[in-house]
C-alpha positions, -999 to +999 in steps of 0.1 A: +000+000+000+013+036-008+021+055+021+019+092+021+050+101+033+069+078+011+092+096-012+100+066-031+060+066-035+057+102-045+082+097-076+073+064-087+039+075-096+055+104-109+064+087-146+045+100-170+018+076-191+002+081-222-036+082-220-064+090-244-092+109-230-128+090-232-146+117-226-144+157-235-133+181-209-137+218-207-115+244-188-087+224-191-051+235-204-028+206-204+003+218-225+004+242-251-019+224-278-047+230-261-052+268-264-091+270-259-087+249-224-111+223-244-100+184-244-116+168-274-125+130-271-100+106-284-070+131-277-036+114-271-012+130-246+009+121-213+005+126-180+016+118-149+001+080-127-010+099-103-032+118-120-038+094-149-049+069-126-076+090-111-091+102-145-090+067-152-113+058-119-136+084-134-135+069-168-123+101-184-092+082-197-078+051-206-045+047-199-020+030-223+014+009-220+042+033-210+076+025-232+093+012-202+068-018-203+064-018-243+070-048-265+105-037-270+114-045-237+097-076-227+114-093-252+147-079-238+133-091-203+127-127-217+162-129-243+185-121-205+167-101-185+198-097-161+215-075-190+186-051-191+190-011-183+158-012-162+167+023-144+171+042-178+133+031-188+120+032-155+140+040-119+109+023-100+108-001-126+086-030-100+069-001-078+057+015-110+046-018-131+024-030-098+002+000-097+001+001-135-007-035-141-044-033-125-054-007-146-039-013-183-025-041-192-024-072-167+006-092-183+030-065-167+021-085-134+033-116-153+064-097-165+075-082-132+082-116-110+099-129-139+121-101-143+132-097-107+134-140-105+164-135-126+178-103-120+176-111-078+195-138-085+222-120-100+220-091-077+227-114-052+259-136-065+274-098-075+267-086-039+288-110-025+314-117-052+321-086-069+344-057-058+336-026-059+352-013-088+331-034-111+301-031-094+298+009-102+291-007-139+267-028-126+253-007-101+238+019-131+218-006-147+196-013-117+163-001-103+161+019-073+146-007-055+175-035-068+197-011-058+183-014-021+184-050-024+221-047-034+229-026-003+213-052+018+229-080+003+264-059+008+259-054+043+250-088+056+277-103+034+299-079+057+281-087+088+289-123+081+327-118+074+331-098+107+309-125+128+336-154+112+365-132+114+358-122+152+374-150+167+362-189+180+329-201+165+321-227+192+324-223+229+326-244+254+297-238+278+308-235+315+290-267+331+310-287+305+344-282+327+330-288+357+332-328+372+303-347+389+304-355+424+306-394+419+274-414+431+282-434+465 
């Protein structure tokens, strides 16, 4: 559920969709085409999810597939979808897709596990093998939310090291030294 406060909320449903209006519209200017502040029906333009998706709950839109979710890039996804910019089409690539997916097209909520299957498994094995030279490159193709998992994955690899590093694993528990009186 979106929170509020959320910034990574705020700008995810910032990306702009295209949409063509169902209905027309008076007293509205949108950009500089419409001069007269009149919408005609079946106009094509773009406009941010938030407000897309509540002309869209009034049925004064429909909204259409963005580019970051087009055909184009699906079949990017599904050819090795762990060598896909995601954050140059989209930087809330999964945050974006699942409040999109109700409301256009439902096979982005078929695309999105699939993507991040692969691409957690990867962000994984370079969390914890990769140094950190190499994994600048790497870094800029991923989402902002990959990106999080990354940092996660970094700091519990470290956690790890510094628990093993930090001297014995086992110890011997205290009641282990001490002898039993023997039974008479």
């Amino acid at each position: 559920m979106a929170s509020y406060n959320e910034i990574d909320d705020i700008l995810a449903e910032e990306e702009f969709v295209p949409v063509v209006f169902q209905k027309a519209i008076n007293g509205v200017k949108i950009d500089e085409s419409t001069e007269k502040g009149h919408i005609e029906q079946g106009s094509k333009t773009e406009l941010p999810f938030w407000l897309a998706r509540e002309l869209h709950m009034r049925q004064a839109v429909s909204i259409s597939v963005p580019a970051c979710f087009n055909q184009k890039t699906r079949l990017e996804i599904q050819a090795d979808a762990a060598c896909v910019d995601l954050r140059s089409r989209c930087p809330y690539f999964y945050e974006f897709g699942c409040k999109l997916a109700p409301l256009c097209d439902k096979t982005i909520g078929l695309l999105l596990p699939y993507a991040f299957g692969i691409r957690y498994k990867e962000i994984l094995h370079k969390a914890h093998t990769t140094a950190f030279a190499t994994a600048s490159k790497f870094l800029t193709l991923l989402t902002r939310e990959e990106t999080s998992l990354y940092e996660a994955a970094q700091s519990s690899m470290a956690a790890f090291k510094k628990w093993r590093m930090g001297g014995p694993r086992l110890q011997r528990a205290s009641i282990l030294g001490r002898k039993r009186k023997p039974a008479e």
